[in-house]
N, C-alpha and C positions, 0 to 999 in steps of 0.2 A: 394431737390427741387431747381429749379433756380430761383433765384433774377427776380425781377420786369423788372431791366435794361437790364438784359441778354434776358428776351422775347420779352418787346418794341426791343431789336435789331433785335432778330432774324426775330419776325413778319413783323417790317419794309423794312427788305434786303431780305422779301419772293418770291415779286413778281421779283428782279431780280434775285434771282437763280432761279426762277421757268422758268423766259426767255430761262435761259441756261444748262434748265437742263439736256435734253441728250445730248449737249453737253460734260459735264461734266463730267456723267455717262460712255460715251463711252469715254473719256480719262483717267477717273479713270481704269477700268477694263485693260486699255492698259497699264496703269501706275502701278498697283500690280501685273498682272501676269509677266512683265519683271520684275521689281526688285524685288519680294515676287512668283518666279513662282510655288512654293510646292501650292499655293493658286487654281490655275488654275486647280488641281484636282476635286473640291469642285463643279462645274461650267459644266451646259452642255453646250458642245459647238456649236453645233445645237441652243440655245435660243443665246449663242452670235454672231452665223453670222445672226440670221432674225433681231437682236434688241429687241426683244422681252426683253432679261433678262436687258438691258441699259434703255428700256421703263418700266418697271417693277420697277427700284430702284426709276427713275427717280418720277415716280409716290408718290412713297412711301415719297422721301426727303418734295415733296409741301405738303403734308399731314399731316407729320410731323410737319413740320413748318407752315400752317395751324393754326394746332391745340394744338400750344407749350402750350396755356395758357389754354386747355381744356384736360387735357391726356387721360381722361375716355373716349373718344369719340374714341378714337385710339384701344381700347379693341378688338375687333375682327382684326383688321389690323395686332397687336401684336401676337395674338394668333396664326392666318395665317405663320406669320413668324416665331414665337419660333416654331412651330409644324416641319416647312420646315429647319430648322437649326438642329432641332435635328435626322429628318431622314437623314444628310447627315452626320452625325457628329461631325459639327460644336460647337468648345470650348470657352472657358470667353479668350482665349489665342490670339482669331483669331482677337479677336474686336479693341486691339490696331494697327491691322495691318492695318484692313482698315479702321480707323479715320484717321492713318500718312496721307494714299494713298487720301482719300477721302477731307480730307481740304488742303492738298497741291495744287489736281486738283483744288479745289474752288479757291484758289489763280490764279495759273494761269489760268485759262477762264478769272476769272473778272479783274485780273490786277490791277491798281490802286484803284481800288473801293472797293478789298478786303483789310480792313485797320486791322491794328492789333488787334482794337475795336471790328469789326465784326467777325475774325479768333478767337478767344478769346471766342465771347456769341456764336459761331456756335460750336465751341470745345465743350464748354460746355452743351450745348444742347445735342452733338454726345454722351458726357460719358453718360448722364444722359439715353438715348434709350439704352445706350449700358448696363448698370446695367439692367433696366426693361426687358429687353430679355432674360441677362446672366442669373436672376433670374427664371425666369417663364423656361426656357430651362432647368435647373438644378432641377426645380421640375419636370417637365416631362422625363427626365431621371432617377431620384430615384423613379417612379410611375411604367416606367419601367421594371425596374430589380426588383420590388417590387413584379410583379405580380407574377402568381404562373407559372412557367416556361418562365419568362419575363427574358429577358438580353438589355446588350449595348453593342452599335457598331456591327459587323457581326457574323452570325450565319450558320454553313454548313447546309442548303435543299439539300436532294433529288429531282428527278425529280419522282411523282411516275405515273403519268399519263401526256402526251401530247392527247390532242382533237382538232381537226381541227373544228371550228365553223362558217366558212364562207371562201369564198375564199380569203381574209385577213386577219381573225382574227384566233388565234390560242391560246387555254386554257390551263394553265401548273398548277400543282395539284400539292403542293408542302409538304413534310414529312419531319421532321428534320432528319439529317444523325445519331444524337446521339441516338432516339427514345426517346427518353425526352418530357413530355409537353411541349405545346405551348400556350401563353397566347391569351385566346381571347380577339376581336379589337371592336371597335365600330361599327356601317354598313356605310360606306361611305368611311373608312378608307383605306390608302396605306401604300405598303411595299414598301422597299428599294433593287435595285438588284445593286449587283456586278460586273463586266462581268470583265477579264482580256484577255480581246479581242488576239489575236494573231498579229495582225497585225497593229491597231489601239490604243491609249492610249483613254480610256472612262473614263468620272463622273459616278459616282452610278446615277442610274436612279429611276424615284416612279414610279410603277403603282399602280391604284388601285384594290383593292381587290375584287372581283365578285363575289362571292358566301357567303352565309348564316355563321355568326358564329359557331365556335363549333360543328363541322364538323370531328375537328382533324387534318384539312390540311387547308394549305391555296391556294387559287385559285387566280393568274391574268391572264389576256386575253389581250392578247398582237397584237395589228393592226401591220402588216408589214407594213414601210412603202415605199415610191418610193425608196430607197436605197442613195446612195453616189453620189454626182455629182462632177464637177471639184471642185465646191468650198465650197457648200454648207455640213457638217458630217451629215444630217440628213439621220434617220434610220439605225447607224451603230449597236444599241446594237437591237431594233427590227428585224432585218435581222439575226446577228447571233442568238439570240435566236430561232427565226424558223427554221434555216439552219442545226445551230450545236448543238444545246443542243436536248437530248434525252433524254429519259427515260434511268434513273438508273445513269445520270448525277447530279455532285451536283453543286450548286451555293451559295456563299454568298447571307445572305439575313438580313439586318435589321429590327426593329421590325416596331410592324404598326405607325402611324403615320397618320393626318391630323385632321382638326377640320370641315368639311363639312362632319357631321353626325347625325344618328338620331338615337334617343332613342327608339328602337322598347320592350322595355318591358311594355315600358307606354303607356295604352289606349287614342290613338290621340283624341284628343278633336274638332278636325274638319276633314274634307274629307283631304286626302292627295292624292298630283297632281303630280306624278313623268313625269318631263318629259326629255327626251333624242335626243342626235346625236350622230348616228356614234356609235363609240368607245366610245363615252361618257359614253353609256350604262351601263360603269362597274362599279361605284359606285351606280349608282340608281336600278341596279339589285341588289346588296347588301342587300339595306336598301329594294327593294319590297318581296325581301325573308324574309328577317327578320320580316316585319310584317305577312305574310303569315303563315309561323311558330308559331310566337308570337303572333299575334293580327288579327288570319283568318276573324274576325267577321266586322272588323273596314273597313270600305268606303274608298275605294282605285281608284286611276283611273291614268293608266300608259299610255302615249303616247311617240310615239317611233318614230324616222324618219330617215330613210335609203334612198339611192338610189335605190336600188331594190332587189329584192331575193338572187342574189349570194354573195351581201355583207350582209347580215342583219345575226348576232351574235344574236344566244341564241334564235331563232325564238320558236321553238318548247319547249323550257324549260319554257319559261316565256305565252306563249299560256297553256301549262296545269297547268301552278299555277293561271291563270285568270279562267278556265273551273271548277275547284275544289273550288272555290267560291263566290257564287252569289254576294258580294258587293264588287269584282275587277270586271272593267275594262278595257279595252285596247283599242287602236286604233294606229293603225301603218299606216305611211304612205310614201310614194316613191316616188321621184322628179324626176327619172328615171326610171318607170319601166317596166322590161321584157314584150314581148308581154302577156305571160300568167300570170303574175302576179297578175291581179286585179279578173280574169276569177277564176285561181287557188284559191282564197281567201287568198293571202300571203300578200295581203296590203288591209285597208278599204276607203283611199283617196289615190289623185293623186295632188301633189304642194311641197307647201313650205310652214313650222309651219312660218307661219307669222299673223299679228294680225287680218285679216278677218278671218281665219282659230281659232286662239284661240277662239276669240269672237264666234264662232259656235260651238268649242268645250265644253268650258268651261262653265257649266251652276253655279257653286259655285265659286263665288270670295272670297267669306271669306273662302276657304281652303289656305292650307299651301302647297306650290310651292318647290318641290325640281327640278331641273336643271341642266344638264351639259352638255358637247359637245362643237365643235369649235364656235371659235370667231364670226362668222355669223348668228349661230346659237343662240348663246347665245344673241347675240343683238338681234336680232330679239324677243325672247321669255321673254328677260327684258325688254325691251323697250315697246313690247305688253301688257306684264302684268300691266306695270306702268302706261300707258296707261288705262286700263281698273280697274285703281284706285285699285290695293291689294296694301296693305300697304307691307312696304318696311320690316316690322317685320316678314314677312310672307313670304319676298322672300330670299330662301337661294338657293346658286348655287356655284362651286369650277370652277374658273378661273384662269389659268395663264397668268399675264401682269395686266398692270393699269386699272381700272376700268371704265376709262374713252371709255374705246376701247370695251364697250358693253353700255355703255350707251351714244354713238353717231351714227348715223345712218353711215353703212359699207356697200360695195360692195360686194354683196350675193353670197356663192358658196355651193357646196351642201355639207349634213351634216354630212356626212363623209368623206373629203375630206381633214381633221386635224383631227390630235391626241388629244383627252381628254387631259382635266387640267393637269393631270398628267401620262402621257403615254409619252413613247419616241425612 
């Protein structure tokens, strides 16, 4: 535990790293990948040119320190992070690396105001996060390899099916090459891919997992996306995956991984709200399988928002798991769409999930909210909710970056226009 004096420091010197913290954050990162650059593996680099991954720590450090004299409160923040360490790999080895990287940068931004007093209770603070992670990471890897066809680190798949499910999205059905079990995930959960690009040096990427447990295979669905620009890597391992990998191709693949799940064997104790953008669709099609499967009987009600028919992923699969039973739901809607679209019955509104639209949608506030899709989106459908007073025990959602950046009002773009939490 940390001393009394080491929190009054750390709490007191909060609000000014908190002044400088992407700062800090984007000189750290520039700071460990030149002199620790094996680190730079670990790291998409697509979230380091938007900022996103500099706004993401950034977020984490005020939090932290926050909440030095409250730790329990940090529980889900932890969980979020040991779950993201352990799909990438990440060892108790890594962590002296980036404290060196991490309070050297704090030194130089603050300069003289970082005194040895402060480098010292901030040190200290770092081992202590950095034990509570090592730990919790180290049980989630012997949980792991515990399970019955569970392993660490990577694993050869097969390709055993590719399905085209929109005109950007694309489904890869995945077999281990060994014929070996596979252990099943939770429904919300992502795996880890591999790619040894030909051309490109890539991080392991998560998507998430799309389809129903125990299956025997595992399923992700992959948005292509706008490709490579002069400077921007995004969409390099989305692109080869659609381009080059084929059926009867194999891929590394780690095990599943994330904590934005849901218990579909237990009968939900209130209506469940899934709702969707985009690509996001892939972990909330998970868990509406899994209760469909598991809990056909239980009050379900899924809204989905695309742009229009040639993008909208899994139209027809998640339409007859609504048809097949009377207490699902659905309501799909397009911010663009086709002339025939609305005619066709491929959408039931025309806008943007935003909170007039909730507020007509949603007749049960005491249900439990699952959520995901991009940034716009996501604000939009927290900010609505919060708004329309659900308790915040009830709202669960899987975002990449600081949470700040969904619960402050953004500049709206449509809702598949970014890759889910975890897609890349």
């Amino acid at each position: 535990m940390l001393s009394e004096h080491t929190i009054q420091v750390v709490k007191s010197t909060a609000p000014t790293v908190a002044m400088h913290a992407e700062t800090i954050t984007q000189k750290f990162y520039r700071r460990m990948f030149s002199e620790d650059p094996q680190t730079q593996a670990y790291f998409n680099q697509a979230h380091q040119f938007s900022g996103g991954q500099q706004k993401a720590l950034a977020g984490a450090i005020c939090a932290y320190a926050a909440n030095i004299d409250q730790l329990d409160a940090l529980g889900p923040a932890v969980e979020l992070i040991a779950q993201k360490h352990c799909s990438l790999g990440i060892q108790a080895e890594h962590y002296p690396i980036v404290g060196k990287h991490l309070l050297a940068t704090i030194k130089d931004v603050l300069g003289p105001a970082a005194t040895d007093e402060i480098l010292a209770a901030w040190g200290e603070a770092y081992a202590l996060l950095a034990d509570i992670l090592i730990q919790r990471e180290r049980t989630i890897y012997n949980e792991q390899a515990s399970l019955p066809g569970g392993w660490n680190g990577y694993r050869e798949f097969v390709v055993d099916r590719k399905v085209v499910e929109s005109d950007v999205v694309t489904s890869f059905y995945l077999k281990p090459a060994d014929s070996r079990p596979i252990p099943t995930f939770q429904p919300g959960q992502y795996i880890t891919v591999k790619i040894d690009h030909p051309m490109v040096s890539t991080s392991p990427r998560n998507y998430s997992l799309s389809d129903c447990p125990g299956n025997g295979h595992y399923r992700i669905s992959v948005k292509r996306e706008a490709g490579l620009t002069d400077n921007a890597p995004v969409g390099v391992v989305s692109n080869y995956l659609h381009d080059s990998v084929n059926v009867g191709d194999s891929i590394a693949i780690g095990p599943p991984c994330g904590e934005f799940v849901l218990d579909a064997n237990r009968k939900p104790a209130r209506t469940i709200v899934f709702l969707s953008g985009g690509i996001g669709i892939t972990p909330v099609l998970s868990m509406f399988k899994a209760l469909a499967h598991h809990q056909p009987d239980a009050k379900v009600h899924f809204i989905h928002a695309a742009r229009n028919s040639c993008v909208h992923a899994m139209r027809d699969e998640v339409r007859a798991l609504v048809d097949a039973r009377p207490n699902f739901e659905l309501h799909v809607r397009y911010d663009a769409p086709l002339p025939n679209d609305v005619a066709d019955g491929h959408c039931d509104s025309v806008g943007l999930v935003d909170l007039l639209f909730l507020q007509s949608i949603v007749t049960d506030i005491d249900a439990e909210f699952y959520f995901c899709g991009p940034k716009p989106f996501m604000a939009s459908v927290y900010q609505g909710l919060t708004t329309m007073s659900v308790e915040e025990s009830r709202i669960h959602f899987e975002f990449f970056g600081p949470k700040d950046d969904i619960t402050r009002p953004v500049t709206r773009n449509s809702p598949q226009e970014t890759q889910a939490a975890h897609s890349s």
